[in-house]
Structure formats: structure tokens, C-alpha cells
N, C-alpha and C positions, 0 to 999 in steps of 0.2 A: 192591254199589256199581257192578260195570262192565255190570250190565245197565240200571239204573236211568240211569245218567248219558247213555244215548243215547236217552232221551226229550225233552231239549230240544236236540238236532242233527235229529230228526227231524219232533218238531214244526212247525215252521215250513212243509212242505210240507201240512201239510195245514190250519193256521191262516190261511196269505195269500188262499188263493181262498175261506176263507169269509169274512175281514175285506172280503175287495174285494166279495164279494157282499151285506156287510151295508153298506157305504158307500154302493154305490148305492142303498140304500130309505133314509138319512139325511138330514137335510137338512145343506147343504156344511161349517159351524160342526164340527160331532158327527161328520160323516164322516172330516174334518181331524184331530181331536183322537185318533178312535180311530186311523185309521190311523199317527199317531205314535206312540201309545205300546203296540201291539202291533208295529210295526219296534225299534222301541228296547229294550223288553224282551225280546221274543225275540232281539234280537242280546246281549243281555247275558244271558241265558239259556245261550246257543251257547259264550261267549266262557269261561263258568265252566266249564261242562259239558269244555268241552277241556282248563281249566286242572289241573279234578280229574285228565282222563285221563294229565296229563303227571307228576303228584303221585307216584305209585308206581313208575314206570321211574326216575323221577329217582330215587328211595331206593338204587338199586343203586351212587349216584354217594358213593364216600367220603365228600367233602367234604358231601354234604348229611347222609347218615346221619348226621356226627358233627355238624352245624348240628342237626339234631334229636334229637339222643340219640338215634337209634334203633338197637335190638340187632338186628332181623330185619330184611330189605325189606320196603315192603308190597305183598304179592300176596296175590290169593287165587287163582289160578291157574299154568300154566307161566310160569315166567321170558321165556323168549324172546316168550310173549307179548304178556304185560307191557309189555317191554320194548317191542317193537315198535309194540302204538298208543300205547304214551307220544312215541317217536320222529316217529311220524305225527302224530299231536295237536298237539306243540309245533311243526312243521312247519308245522300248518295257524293254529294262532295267530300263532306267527311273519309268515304271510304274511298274516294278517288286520290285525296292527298296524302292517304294512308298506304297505299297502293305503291303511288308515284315516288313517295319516302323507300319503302321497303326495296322499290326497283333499285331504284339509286343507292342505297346502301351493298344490293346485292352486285350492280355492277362495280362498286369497289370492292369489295370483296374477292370478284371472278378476275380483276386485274393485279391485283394481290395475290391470288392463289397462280395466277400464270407468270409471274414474275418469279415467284420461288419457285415454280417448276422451272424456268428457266436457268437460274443460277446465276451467281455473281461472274456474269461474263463480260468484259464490255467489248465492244466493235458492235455492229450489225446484226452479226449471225449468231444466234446461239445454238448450239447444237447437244443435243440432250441425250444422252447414252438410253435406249429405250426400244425391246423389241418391239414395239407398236408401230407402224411405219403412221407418223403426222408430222404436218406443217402447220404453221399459223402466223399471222403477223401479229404481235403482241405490241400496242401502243405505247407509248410513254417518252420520257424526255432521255433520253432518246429512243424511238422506235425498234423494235426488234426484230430479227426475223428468226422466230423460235422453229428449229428442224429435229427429226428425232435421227439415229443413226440408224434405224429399220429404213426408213425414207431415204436416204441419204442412197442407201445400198438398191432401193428399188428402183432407181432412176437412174439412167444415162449421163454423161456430164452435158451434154447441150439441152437437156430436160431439167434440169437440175437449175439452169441460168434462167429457164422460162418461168419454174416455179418460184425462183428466186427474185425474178421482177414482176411476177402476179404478186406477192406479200409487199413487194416493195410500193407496187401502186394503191394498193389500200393504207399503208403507211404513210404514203404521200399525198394524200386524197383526204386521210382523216375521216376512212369512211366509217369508223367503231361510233363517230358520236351522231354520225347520220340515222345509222342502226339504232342509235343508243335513243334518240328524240324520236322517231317512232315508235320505239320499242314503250315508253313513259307515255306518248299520247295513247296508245289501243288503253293505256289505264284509264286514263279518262274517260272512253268512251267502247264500248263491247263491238261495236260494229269496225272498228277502225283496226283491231287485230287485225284482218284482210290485206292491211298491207303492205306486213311486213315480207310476205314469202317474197312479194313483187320487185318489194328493194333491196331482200338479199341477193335477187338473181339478177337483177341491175346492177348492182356493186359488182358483183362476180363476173360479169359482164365487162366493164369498167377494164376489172383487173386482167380480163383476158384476153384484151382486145391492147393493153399496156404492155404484155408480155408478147403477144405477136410481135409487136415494133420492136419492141425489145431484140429478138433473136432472128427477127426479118424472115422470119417461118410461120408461114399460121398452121400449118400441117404439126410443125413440131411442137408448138404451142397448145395443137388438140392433144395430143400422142403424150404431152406432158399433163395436160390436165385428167387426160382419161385414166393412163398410168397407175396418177398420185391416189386418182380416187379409188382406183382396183385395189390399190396395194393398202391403202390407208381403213377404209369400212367407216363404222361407226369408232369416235374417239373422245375421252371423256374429258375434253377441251374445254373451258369458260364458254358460254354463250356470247359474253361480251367479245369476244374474237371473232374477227373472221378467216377463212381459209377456203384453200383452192379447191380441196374437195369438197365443199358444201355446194347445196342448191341442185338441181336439175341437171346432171352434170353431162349426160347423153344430149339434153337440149344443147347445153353450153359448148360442147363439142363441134354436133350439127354448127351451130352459128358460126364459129372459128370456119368450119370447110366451107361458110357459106350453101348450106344446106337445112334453112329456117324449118325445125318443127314447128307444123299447121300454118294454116293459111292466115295473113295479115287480116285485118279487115280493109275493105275498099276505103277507096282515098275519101268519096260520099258518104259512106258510114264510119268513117275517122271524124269528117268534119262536125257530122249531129252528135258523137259522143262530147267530143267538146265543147260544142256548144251548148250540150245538157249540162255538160261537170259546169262548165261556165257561168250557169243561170242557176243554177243551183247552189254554187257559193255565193253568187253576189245577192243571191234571195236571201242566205243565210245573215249575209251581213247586215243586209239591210234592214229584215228583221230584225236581229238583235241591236242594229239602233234605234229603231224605233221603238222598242221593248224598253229599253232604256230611257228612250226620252218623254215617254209615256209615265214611266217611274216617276221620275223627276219631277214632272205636271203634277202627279198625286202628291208628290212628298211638299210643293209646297201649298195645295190646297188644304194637305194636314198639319201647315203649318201657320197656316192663315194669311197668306202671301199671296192669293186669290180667292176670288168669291167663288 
């Protein structure tokens, strides 16, 4: 059990560079989707994998031994072992749901602080007196589409309709709690930060390819996004937001003319990345059942339910 069980702490460093390698040959929808639920389960992967490691030190604790009837510890090695990355593990859980807490509190907070910069406006649009030229789509019941009047003046009115259905396809898409579930897995696990750059430019992707249809221009659609980003720079906008000028925005340009920066990988080095990420989750998984059902075997031979 305690060799198996670090198969999914270890995974993850070799699963996010081929997830982010398979993203980019995706189109943004599929790139999106994979890259969530390879952050998500491998952080819930990591999260058990620690909890089994804390499972057997904790048995040397009275009070749990007699919570589970059990007559021995469970080891299968030295004691101070044992003990030791049970100590570590819960340590690192600990600071993982400590983490995962703080995130979560701070993303309310960052949706709280955009709401009041927004103002008691209702409709859609809110528009925010402010020489800063930003945009952003602010979430909530109902959605926003928070603009500042720097912005407003820097664009075009048929730029103005493309950036107005890029916030609106993140809005519609709900892609803040896509961002928002990767953003709480990289807590769980240091290797899995990697990929979030991937699915912010996927969303942004998403939203730009929604605003093309939108004004039946992809030309104007770049010319809007590249604009917004010239005019806008850096803005001291919540994290939990997304907007038009984030992400790689000369890439996201390129994509609009259909003019992909760097070379795809071949359709035969597409197919062995996935087959790697592939075999590499389902090793994880299966490790971690068997890490688990190996547990179980010990817990009732410490409990006398086998010889």
C-alpha cells in the first residue's frame, strides 16, 4: 500500500505537460474541458493518496485504534516510519485545505470588491466612470458586463459589440468557476498550477471565437481584441474575472486571422500524447484503488477479521 499510494503525488508532474501539450492541438471547447477535469482529478487523486498516508500513523493514536476496534497498528513497516510520513502527509493536507479555504474565501472577496466597483447599476452593462480604459465580465445573478468610460472611448462602435459578446460568452459559459476549480486544484497539488495559463487562453479562446459569430467579422473581432488590449495594459481587476485583454493576446489575434502561432504537433504525436495522459490517469486511478483496498485488508487484519 505505501508504495502504491505515491503514484498519484507523483503523477501529476508528468500528466500536466502532456495535458498542456494536448490542449494546444484541441480546439478551445475540448482544450477547456480536458484541462479541467485532469486539474480536478488529479487534485482529488493527491488529496486521498495523503489521506490513506495519514490512515496508519494515526492508528498508533488510542482514541482512533479504539474508534476502529483495532488490536495492532497498521504498518507494514518500522513504526517511526510510519509514523513519520503519516505526520508529513497530514501536514501537507492540512496545508492543502488551508490553502483551498483561503482561495475560496479570497475569491469572494475579489467578487465583492468587483461588484462595488461596479455600482448599483442594473441591466447588463455597467459602465464605470474611469480613466483606465478595462473591461471584464463580472459574474453573479445576474451577470455583468462591467466597462470603464476610458474603454468605451477607445473603441469603435462595431469593436465595442465584439468586446461586448467576448464578456458576454464568458458569462454565458460560466467560465469564472472553470478558472475558479482549477485555480483551488494547483492547491492541492504544486505541479498542477501549469494549467491554469492553458485554460485561461482556452476560455479566451472560447470567448473569441463567440464574438466573431457574434459581429460575422473575425478581422474585426481581432482589431477588437488587440485594440482593447493596447488601450487597457495592466488593470487592477479581481483575479476571479475574466477579460478580453488577458492571456496571449498577439496569439489570440493570430487565431482569429487564422494565422496559428507555432507549429501544431502531428496528428502521430497528438495521438502518443494522449495515449500517455491516458495511461497515466488511469495508472493513477487504479493505484489509488488498490492503495485503498490494500488499506482495508490491513484495517481488518487489525481488527481480527482475518488471520
Amino acid at each position: 500500500m505505501m508504495s502504491l499510494v505515491w503514484v498519484p503525488l507523483l503523477a501529476p508532474f508528468l500528466a500536466v505537460p502532456a495535458a498542456r501539450r494536448l490542449a494546444d492541438a484541441l480546439a478551445p471547447r475540448r482544450a477547456a474541458a480536458l484541462l479541467v477535469c485532469v486539474a480536478v482529478g488529479l487534485a482529488g487523486c493527491a488529496a486521498a493518496a495523503l489521506a490513506l498516508l495519514v490512515i496508519p500513523g494515526a492508528s498508533y493514536l488510542p482514541w482512533v485504534a479504539a474508534a476502529g476496534e483495532l488490536l495492532t497498528p497498521l504498518t507494514d513497516g518500522p513504526p517511526a516510519v510510519t509514523v513519520g510520513v503519516s505526520v508529513a502527509a497530514a501536514g501537507l493536507l492540512g496545508a492543502s485545505a488551508a490553502a483551498v479555504t483561503v482561495r475560496l474565501l479570497g475569491h469572494r472577496a475579489d467578487l465583492r470588491d468587483a461588484r462595488a466597483q461596479a455600482g448599483a447599476v442594473h441591466g447588463e452593462l455597467a459602465v464605470v466612470p474611469d480613466a483606465r480604459p478595462d473591461a471584464f465580465a463580472l459574474p453573479g445573478r445576474p451577470g455583468r458586463i462591467v466597462v470603464t468610460t476610458a474603454m468605451l472611448r477607445a473603441l469603435e462602435p462595431g469593436e465595442r459589440t465584439a468586446l461586448f459578446a467576448h464578456e458576454r460568452a464568458h458569462l454565458r459559459g460560466r467560465h469564472h468557476l472553470l478558472l475558479a476549480a482549477v485555480d483551488l486544484a494547483a492547491r492541492c497539488h504544486p505541479a498542477l498550477r501549469g494549467l491554469r495559463a492553458p485554460l485561461g487562453y482556452a476560455l479566451e479562446r472560447i470567448a473569441d471565437e463567440a464574438a466573431a459569430d457574434a459581429v460575422g467579422d473575425r478581422t474585426l473581432a481581432a482589431r477588437a481584441v488587440g485594440r482593447a488590449a493596447l488601450a487597457g495594459g495592466p488593470a487592477p481587476r479581481p483575479r476571479t474575472v475574466l477579460a478580453a485583454t488577458a492571456g496571449p493576446v498577439p496569439r489570440r489575434v493570430a487565431a482569429l486571422l487564422g494565422r496559428e502561432m507555432g507549429a501544431r504537433p502531428a496528428p502521430r504525436l497528438r495521438r502518443a500524447v494522449a495515449a500517455g495522459l491516458l495511461l497515466c490517469l488511469v495508472t493513477t486511478g487504479a493505484a489509488e484503488l488498490s492503495a485503498a483496498d490494500t488499506l482495508h485488508a490491513h484495517i481488518e487484519v487489525a481488527q481480527g477479521e482475518r488471520p
